[in-house]
C-alpha positions in Angstrom: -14.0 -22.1 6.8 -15.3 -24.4 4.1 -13.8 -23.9 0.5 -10.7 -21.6 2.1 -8.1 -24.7 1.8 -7.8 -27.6 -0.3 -6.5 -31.6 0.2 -4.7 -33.3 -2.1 -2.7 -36.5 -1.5 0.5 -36.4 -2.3 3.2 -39.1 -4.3 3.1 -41.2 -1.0 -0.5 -41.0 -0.2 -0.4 -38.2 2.6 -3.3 -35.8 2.7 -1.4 -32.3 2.0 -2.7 -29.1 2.8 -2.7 -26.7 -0.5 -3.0 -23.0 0.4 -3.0 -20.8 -2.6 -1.5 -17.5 -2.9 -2.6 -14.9 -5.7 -0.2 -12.7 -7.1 0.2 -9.9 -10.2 2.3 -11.2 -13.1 5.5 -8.5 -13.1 8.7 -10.4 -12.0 8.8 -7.2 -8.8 5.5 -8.9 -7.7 7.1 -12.7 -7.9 9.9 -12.3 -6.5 7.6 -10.2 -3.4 5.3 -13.1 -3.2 8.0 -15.7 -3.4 9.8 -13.9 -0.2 6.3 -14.7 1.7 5.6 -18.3 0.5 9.3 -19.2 1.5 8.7 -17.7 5.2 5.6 -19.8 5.0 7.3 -23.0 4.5 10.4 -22.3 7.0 7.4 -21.6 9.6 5.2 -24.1 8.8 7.9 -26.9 7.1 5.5 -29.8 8.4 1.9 -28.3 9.7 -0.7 -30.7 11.1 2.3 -33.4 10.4 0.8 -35.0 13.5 -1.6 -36.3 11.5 0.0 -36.6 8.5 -0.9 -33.3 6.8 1.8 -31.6 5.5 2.2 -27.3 3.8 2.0 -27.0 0.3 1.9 -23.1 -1.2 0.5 -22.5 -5.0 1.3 -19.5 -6.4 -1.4 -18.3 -9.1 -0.4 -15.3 -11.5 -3.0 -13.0 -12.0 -3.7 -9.3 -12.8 -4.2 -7.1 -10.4 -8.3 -6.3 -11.1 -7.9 -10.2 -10.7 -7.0 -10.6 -7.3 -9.9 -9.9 -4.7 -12.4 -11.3 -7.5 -10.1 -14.9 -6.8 -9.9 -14.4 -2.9 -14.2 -13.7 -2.8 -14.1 -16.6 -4.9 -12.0 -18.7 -2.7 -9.5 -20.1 -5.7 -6.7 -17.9 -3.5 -6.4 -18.0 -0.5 -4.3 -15.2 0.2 -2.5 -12.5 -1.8 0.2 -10.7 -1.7 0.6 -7.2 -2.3 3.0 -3.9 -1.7 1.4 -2.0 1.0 1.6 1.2 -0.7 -1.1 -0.2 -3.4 -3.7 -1.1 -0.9 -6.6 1.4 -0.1 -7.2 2.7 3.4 -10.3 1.2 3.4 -10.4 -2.8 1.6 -13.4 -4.1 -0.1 -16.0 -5.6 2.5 -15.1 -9.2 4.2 -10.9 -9.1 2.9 -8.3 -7.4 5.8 -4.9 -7.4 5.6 -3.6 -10.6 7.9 0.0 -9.8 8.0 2.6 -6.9 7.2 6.3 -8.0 6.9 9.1 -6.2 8.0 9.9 -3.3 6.6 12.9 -2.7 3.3 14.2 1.2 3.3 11.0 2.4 2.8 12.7 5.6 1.2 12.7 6.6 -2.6 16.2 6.3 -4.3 17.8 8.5 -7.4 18.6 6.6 -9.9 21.5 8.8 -12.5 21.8 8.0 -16.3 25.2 7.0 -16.8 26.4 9.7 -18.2 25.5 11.9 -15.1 27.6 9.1 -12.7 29.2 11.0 -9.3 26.3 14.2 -9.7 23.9 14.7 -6.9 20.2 16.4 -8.0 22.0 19.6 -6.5 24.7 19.4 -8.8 22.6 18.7 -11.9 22.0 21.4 -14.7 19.4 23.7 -14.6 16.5 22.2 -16.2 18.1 18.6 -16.1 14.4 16.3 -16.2 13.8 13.7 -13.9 11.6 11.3 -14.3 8.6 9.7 -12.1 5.1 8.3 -12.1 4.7 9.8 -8.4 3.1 13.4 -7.9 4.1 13.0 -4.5 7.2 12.2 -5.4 7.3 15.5 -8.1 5.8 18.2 -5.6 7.9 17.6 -2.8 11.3 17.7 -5.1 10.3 20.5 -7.3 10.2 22.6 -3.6 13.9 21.4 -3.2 15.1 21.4 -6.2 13.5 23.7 -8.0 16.4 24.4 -10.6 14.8 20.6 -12.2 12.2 19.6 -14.1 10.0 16.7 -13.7 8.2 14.5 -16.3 6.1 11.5 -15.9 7.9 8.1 -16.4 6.0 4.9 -17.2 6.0 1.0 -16.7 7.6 -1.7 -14.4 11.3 -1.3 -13.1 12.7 -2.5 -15.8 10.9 -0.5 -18.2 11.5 2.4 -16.3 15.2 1.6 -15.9 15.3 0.9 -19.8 14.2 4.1 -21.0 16.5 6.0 -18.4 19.7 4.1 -20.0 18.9 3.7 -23.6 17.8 7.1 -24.2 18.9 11.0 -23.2 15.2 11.9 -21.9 15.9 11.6 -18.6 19.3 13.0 -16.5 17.7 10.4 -13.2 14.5 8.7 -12.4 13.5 7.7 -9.0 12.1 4.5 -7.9 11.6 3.3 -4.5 14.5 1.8 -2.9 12.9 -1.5 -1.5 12.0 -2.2 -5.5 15.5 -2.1 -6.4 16.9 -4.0 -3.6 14.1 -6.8 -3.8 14.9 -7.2 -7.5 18.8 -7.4 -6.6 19.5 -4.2 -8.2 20.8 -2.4 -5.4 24.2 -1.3 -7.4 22.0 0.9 -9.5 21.4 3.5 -6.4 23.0 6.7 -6.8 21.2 8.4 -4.3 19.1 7.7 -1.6 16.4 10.6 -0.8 16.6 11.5 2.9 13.1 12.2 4.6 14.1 16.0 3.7 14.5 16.0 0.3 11.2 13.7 0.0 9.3 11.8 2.3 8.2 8.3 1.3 4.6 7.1 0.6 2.3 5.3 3.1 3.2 1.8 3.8 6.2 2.0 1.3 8.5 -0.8 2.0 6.6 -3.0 3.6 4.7 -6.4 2.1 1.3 -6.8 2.9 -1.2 -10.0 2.9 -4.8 -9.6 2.0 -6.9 -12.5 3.2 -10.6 -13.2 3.9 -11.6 -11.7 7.3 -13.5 -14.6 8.3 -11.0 -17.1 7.4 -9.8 -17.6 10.9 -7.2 -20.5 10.0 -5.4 -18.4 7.2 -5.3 -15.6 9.1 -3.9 -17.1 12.0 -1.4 -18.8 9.7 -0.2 -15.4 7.9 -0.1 -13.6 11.5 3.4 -14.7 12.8 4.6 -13.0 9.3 3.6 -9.2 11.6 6.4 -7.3 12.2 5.5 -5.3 15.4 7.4 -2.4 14.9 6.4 -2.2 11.0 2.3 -2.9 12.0 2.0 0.0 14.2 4.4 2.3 12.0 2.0 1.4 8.8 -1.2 1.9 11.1 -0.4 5.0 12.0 0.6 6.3 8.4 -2.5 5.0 6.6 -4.9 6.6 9.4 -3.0 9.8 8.5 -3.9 9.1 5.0 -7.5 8.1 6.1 -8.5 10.7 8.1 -6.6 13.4 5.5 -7.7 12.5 2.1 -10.9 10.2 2.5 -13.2 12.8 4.4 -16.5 12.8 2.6 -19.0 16.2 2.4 -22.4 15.8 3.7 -24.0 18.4 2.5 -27.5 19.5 3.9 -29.9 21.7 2.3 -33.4 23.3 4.6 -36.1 25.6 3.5 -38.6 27.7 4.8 -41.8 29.1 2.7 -44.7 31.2 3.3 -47.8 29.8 2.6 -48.2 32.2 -0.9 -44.2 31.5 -1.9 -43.7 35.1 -1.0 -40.7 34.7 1.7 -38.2 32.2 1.9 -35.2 31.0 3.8 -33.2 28.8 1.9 -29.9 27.8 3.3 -27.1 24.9 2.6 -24.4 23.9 5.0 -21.8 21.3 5.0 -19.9 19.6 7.4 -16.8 16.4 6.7 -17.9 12.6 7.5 -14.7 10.3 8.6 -15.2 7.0 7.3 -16.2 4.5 9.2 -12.9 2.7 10.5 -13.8 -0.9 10.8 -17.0 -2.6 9.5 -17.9 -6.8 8.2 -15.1 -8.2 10.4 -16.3 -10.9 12.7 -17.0 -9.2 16.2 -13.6 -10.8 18.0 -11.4 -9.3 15.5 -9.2 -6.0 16.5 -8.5 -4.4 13.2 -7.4 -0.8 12.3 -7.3 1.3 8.4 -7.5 -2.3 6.7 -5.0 -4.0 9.5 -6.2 -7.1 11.1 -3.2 -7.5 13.5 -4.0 -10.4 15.9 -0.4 -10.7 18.0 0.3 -7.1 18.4 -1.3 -5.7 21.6 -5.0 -4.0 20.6 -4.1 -0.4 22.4 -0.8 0.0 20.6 -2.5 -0.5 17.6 -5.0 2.1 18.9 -2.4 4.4 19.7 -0.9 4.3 16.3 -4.4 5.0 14.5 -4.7 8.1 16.8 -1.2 9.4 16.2 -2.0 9.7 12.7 -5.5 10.7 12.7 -4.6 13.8 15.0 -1.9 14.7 12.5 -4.2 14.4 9.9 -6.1 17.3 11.8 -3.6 19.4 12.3 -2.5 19.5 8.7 -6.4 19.9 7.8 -6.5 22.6 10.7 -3.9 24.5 9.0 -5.2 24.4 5.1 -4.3 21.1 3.9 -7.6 20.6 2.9 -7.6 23.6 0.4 -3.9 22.2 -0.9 -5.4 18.9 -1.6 -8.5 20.5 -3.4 -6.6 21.9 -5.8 -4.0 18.9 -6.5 -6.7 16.8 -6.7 -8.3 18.8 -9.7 -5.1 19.4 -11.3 -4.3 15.4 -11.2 -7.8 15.1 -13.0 -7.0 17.0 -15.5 -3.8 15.4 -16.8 
């Protein structure tokens, strides 16, 4: 695809290969994006060397709102992300080329110091825990309803800074693949079983956006898939899809005499799904945002309709209604 890479030659007059990887500027998103440039260059150490062509990887920081403005723009050619962030549904002509094996994908407890050895059971009543999650707040204030939970704000080690220099928290809780890819894995008290809390969609897993109709890069970026972590993440973001992205059509008819003197007026409604794929090139086999070119097409079909019929069911049984009201609560924080 014209404009997607770039040549340079290098010190000893090699043509070299420069693809460029966007990326957000917090030292979490780095050290992410520097895990996928390095399994880059141990799987591609000398690409094209038969004619002398050789892999460089330049790593651009930008901010987030920056990112798929410089992959349209082709001065990226890929970008790293945490699956978790991406939308169900990605801006027309970008899919997601690869998604990396998974980290514990569950969320983790993290105890001020003074509370070192106590489980959230064993905390005092009223003991606040922090997090910027409302999934992660309604699902623990159901199990542990003897806490409280206030919103925390910032990176990890803002977060981690205002738990241990201050007494307004007695824990926070942060997502367990965070700490670990930051080296932090000491500061784990607890990790939350799927019982306790269940963890977000995608969590744990690294994702790279890319230009559909790049068909080099995204060849390139496939061999990072992880087969078992593709159709796991499928499945969970068509749950998400199909549950939360449902749009009203509403439809209003009327009937009137001829003098205005009866009428029927009547409006009914009825939920749209969202179009599942749309602006990929006609070859490609992609599912919720995934363009997954080495994993077979039907279990990747499979996985969309696991979570799509769970999605019903929830719906079926009032989820809908649940999610009505959270959402208008949310908006009014």
């Amino acid at each position: 695809v014209p404009g997607s890479c770039r040549t340079d030659l290098d010190g000893n007059g090699k043509v070299s290969r420069v693809i460029r990887i966007g990326t957000r500027k917090s030292q979490l998103a780095r050290i992410q994006t520097d895990s996928v440039a390095d399994k880059l260059k141990e799987l591609y150490p000398d690409v094209h060397l038969e004619i002398g062509e050789q892999l460089q990887l330049w790593i651009l920081l930008l901010f987030t709102k920056e990112l798929e403005n410089a992959l349209e723009r082709n001065e990226v050619d890929l970008v790293v992300h945490s699956l978790k962030d991406l939308p169900t549904s990605l801006p027309a002509g970008f899919t997601i080329g690869a998604v990396l094996k998974r980290e514990n994908p569950h969320d983790a407890v993290v105890l001020h110091p003074s509370n070192t050895g106590k489980t959230l059971d064993t905390l005092p009543e009223k003991s606040v825990i922090g997090t910027s999650s409302l999934r992660r707040a309604a699902q623990l204030k159901k199990r542990f309803p003897h806490l409280e939970f206030k919103d925390i704000r910032g990176n990890l080690n803002t977060r981690l800074k205002k738990l241990d220099e201050k007494d307004d928290f007695a824990a926070i809780i942060l997502a367990a693949a965070g700490l670990k890819r930051m080296g932090w894995e000491n500061r784990i008290s607890l990790i939350l079983e799927p019982e306790d809390c269940m963890y977000a969609v995608g969590q744990g897993a690294l994702a790279v956006e890319v230009r559909a109709r790049d068909a080099d890069i995204l060849e390139m970026v496939s061999v990072l898939h992880d087969p078992d972590t593709v159709l796991r993440c499928i499945a969970e973001r068509a749950f998400l899809k199909q549950l939360v992205q449902q749009k009203p059509l509403y439809l209003t008819g009327a009937v009137y005499s001829l003098d205005g003197s009866q009428s029927i007026k009547e409006t009914m409604q009825t939920s749209i799904a969202p179009v599942l794929r749309f602006n990929l090139p006609t070859d490609l086999h992609s599912q919720v945002g995934v363009t997954a070119i080495k994993v077979p097409a039907e279990a990747q079909d499979a996985a969309e309709r696991l979570g799509v019929k769970l999605a019903d069911l929830l719906l079926s049984k009032g989820a809908k209604e649940i999610l009505t009201v959270a959402r208008q609560l949310n908006d009014a924080r």
